[in-house]
C-alpha positions as CSV (number, residue, x, y, z in Angstrom):
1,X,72.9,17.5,7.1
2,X,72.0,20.8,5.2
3,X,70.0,19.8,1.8
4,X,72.0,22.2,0.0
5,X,75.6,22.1,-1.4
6,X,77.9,24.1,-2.9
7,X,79.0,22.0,-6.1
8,X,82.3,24.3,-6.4
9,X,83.4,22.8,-3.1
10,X,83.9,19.4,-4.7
11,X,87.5,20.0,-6.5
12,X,88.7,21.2,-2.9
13,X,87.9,18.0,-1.4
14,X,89.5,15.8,-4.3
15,X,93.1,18.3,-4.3
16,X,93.2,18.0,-0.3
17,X,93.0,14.1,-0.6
18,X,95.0,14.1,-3.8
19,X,98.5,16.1,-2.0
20,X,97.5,15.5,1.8
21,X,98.0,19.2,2.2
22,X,95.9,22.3,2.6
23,X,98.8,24.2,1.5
24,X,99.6,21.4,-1.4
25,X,95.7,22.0,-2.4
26,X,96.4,25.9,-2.5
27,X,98.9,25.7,-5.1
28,X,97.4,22.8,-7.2
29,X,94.0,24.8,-7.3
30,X,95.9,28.3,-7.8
31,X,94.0,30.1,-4.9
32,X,94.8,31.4,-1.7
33,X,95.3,28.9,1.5
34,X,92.6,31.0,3.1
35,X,90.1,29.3,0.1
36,X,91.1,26.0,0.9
37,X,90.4,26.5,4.5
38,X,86.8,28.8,4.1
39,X,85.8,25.5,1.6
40,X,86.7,22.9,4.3
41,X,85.0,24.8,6.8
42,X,81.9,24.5,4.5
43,X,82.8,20.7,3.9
44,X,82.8,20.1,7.4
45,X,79.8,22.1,8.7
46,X,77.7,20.2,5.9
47,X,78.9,17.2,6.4
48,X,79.0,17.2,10.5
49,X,82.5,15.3,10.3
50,X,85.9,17.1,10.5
51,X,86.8,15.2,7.2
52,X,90.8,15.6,7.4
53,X,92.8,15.4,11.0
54,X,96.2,17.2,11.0
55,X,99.8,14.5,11.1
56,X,103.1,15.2,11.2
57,X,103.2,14.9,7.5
58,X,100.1,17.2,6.4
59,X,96.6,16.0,6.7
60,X,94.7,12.7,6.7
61,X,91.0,12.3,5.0
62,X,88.6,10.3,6.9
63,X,86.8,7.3,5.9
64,X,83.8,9.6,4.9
65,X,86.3,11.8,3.1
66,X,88.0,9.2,1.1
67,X,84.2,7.4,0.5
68,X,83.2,11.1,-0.7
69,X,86.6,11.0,-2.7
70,X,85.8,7.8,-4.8
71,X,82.5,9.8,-5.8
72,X,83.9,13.3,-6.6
73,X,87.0,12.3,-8.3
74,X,85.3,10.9,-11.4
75,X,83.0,14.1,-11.8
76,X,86.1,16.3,-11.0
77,X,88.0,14.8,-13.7
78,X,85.2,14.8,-16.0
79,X,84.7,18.4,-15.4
80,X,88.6,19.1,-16.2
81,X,89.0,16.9,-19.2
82,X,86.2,18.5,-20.6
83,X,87.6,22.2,-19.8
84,X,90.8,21.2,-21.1
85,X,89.2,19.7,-24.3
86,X,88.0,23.4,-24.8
87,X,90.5,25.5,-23.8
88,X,89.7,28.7,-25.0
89,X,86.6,28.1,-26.1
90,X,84.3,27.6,-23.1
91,X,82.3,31.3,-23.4
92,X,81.9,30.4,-27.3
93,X,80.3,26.8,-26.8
94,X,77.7,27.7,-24.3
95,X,74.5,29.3,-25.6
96,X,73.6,31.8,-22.6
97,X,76.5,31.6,-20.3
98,X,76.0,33.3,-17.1
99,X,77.8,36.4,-15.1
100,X,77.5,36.5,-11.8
101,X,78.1,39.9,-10.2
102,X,77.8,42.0,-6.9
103,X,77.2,45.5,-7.0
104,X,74.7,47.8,-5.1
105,X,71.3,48.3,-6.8
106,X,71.7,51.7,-8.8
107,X,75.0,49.9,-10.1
108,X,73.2,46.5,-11.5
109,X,70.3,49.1,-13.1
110,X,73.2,50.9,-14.4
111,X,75.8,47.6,-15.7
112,X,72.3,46.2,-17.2
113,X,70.8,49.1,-18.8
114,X,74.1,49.4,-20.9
115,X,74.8,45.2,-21.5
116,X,71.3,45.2,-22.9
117,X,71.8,48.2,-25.0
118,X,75.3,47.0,-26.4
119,X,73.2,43.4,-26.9
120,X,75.8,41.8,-24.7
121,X,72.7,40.8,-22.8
122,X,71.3,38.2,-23.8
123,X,73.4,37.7,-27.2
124,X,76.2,36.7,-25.5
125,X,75.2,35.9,-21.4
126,X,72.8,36.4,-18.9
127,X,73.9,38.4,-15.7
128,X,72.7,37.2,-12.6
129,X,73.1,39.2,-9.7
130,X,73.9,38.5,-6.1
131,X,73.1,40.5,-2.6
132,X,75.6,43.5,-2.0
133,X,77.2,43.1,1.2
134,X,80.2,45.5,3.5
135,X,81.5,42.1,5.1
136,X,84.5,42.3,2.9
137,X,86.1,38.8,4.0
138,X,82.9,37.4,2.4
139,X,83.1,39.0,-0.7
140,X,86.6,38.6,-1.1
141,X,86.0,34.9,-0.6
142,X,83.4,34.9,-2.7
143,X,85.7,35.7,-5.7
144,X,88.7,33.3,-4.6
145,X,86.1,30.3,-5.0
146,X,84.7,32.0,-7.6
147,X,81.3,32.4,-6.9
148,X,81.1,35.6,-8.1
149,X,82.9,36.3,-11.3
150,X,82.5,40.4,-10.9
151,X,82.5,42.5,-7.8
152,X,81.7,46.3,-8.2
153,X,82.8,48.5,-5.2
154,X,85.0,51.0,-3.9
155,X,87.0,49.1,-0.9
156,X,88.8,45.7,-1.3
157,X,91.6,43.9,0.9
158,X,94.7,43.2,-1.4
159,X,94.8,39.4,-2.3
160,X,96.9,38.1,-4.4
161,X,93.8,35.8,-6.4
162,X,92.2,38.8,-7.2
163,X,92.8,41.9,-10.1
164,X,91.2,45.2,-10.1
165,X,90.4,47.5,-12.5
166,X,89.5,50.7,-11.9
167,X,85.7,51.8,-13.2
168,X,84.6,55.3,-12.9
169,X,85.2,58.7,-10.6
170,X,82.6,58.3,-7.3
171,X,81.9,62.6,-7.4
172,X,78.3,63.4,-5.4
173,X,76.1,65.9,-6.7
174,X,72.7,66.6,-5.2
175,X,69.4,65.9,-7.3
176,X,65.5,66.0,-6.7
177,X,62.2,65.8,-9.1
178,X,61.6,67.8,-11.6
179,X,58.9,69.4,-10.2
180,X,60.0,70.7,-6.9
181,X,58.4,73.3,-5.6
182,X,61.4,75.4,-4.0
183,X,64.4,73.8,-5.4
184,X,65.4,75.1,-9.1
185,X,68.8,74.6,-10.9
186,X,70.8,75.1,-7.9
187,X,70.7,75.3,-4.2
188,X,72.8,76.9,-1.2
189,X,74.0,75.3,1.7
190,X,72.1,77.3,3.5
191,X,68.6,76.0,1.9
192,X,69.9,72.7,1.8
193,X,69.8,72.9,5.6
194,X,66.3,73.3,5.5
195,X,65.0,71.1,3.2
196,X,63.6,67.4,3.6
197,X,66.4,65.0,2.2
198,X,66.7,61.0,2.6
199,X,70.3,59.1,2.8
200,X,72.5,56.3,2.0
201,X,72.8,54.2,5.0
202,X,76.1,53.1,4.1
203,X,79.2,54.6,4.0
204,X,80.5,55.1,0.4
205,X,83.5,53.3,1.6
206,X,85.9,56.1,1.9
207,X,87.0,57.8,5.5
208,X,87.2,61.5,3.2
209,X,83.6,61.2,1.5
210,X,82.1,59.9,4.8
211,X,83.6,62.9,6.8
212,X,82.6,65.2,4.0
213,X,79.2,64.5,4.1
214,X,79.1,64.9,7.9
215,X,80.3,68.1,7.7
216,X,77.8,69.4,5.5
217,X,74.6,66.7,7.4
218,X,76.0,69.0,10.8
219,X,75.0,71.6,9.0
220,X,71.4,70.3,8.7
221,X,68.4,70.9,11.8
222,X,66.7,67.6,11.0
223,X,67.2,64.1,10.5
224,X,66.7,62.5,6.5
225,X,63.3,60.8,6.6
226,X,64.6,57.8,5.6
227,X,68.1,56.4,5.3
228,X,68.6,53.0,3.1
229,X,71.2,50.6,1.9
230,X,69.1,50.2,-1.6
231,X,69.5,53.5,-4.2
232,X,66.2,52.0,-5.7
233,X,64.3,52.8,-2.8
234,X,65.8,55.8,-2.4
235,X,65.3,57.4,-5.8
236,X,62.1,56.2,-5.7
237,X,61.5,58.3,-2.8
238,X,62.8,61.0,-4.4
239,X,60.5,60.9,-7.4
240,X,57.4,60.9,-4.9
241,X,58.1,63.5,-2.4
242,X,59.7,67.1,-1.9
243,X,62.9,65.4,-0.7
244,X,66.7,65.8,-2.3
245,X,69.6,63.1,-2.0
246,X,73.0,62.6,-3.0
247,X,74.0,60.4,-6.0
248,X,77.1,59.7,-7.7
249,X,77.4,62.1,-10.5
250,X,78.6,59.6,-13.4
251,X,74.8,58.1,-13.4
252,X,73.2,61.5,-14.0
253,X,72.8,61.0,-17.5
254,X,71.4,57.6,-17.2
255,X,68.6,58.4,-14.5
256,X,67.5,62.0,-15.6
257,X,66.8,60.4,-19.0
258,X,64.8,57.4,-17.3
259,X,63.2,58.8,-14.4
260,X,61.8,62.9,-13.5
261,X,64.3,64.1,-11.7
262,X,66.8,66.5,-12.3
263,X,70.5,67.6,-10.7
264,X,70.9,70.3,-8.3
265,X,74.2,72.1,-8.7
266,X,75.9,72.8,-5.5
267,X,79.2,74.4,-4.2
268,X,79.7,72.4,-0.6
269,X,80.1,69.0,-2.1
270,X,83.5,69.2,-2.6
271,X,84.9,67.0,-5.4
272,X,87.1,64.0,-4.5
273,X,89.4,61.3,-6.4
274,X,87.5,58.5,-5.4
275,X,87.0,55.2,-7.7
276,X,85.1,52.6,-8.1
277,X,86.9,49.4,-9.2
278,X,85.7,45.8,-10.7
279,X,87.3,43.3,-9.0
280,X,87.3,39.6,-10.2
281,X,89.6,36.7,-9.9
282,X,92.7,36.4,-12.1
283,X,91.7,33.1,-13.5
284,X,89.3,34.9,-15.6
285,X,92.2,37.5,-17.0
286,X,91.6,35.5,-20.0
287,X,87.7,35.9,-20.0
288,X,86.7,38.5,-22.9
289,X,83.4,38.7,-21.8
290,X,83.7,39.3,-18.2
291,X,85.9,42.1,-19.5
292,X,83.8,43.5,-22.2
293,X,81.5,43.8,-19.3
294,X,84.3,45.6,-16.7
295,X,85.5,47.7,-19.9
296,X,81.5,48.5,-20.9
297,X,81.9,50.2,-17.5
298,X,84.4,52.3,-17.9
299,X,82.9,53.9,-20.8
């Protein structure tokens, strides 16, 4: 049996047993079916016993289910009674409650530069943030159970747990250090070809910006010296060598403030519609701080 467990799974186990139904469990809990399943999956795995068997009449828990049952009920009501006895008030009664969000790693520098500066953090919570992933079916799961209260990206499946809001305008500009040797203010695509750049190893999630920068990498004789998931590393790169890189234009202000680089105008980046969204679970419509932070965001 796997030492570690996932706490959140326990009022899954207690609906299932309480309506005999996956599908009775999905409505009492308000989530999607395909929750219920992912959690009984992760029931089953770390308990090595299939837990309910399928009947003509839904499902039935097994003795280890219904001995699990006796213990989790209790805490599961505990937990609800004492929600319900502060309906409204949960964010207010805890000292440092925490966020959890998924975004890339120029997007956390970015959401905590600006909580800590508007003393959201830690006044009012404490952000904790979680690895950014492209498996969508695990981040969208991820919200339905609500492990993660925030997820910042540009591509999400439609689901019927989760709300989007829309963030910020994805444009790409080019920038560099400050104290490149060749590159000035602005640069052709013709000397871009021939300079030393490094590269997102990811797709920015959009068929048009991915096919965009194609066209104008063609363009290009070499190969970026690096290519890398993490913006960190990246800009980091960028600060120490005579490379240049696309970012997303709406953190220009921020990171030519904080770091030595500067942008680069150019005319062969052509500018698209393309947003970013925060996507979290509509339980949490009512959560004023999660959307303080979504709405801090958008500013």
């Amino acid at each position: 049996m796997n030492n570690s467990f996932d706490y959140n799974l326990i009022k899954f186990l207690v609906a299932i047993v309480d309506t005999r139904s996956m599908t009775g469990a999905s409505e009492v809990l308000d989530t999607a079916p395909a929750a219920v399943s992912y959690a009984v999956a992760k029931l089953r795995k770390h308990y090595n016993d299939p837990l309910f068997v399928r009947s003509r009449n839904g499902v039935n828990p097994t003795t280890l289910a219904m001995n699990l049952y006796e213990v989790f009920n209790p805490i599961n009501k505990s937990i609800a009674d004492n929600i319900t006895a502060k309906k409204g008030d949960v964010i207010s009664r805890l000292k440092h409650p925490t966020i959890v969000v998924r975004a890339n790693s120029i997007m956390e520098y970015w959401l905590t530069h600006n909580a800590i500066k508007q003393k959201i953090v830690p006044n009012k919570c404490t952000l904790d943030f979680v690895n950014h992933t492209k498996n969508i079916d695990k981040r969208v799961n991820a919200l339905r159970t609500q492990e993660v209260d925030i997820d910042i990206d540009i591509v999400m499946e439609s689901d019927r747990n989760i709300i989007s809001t829309p963030l910020i305008n994805v444009e790409l500009t080019l920038i560099c250090r400050k104290n490149h040797p060749r590159i000035k203010d602005s640069i052709s695509l013709k000397q871009f070809s021939t300079e030393n750049y490094v590269s997102r190893l990811s797709t920015y999630g959009s068929a048009n910006v991915t096919s965009e920068l194609e066209n104008v990498f063609d363009s290009r004789t070499t190969m970026p010296w690096i290519r890398s998931e993490s913006f960190i590393n990246l800009l980091l790169n960028v600060i120490d060598n005579d490379v240049v890189m696309t970012f997303p234009k709406y953190l220009i202000p921020l990171i030519t403030e904080k770091f030595p680089v500067k942008e680069v105008y150019c005319d062969f980046l052509e500018k698209k519609e393309l947003y970013a969204f925060a996507y979290t679970h509509k339980q949490n419509i009512k959560n004023d701080l999660i959307f303080e932070l979504i709405h801090l965001m958008q500013q």
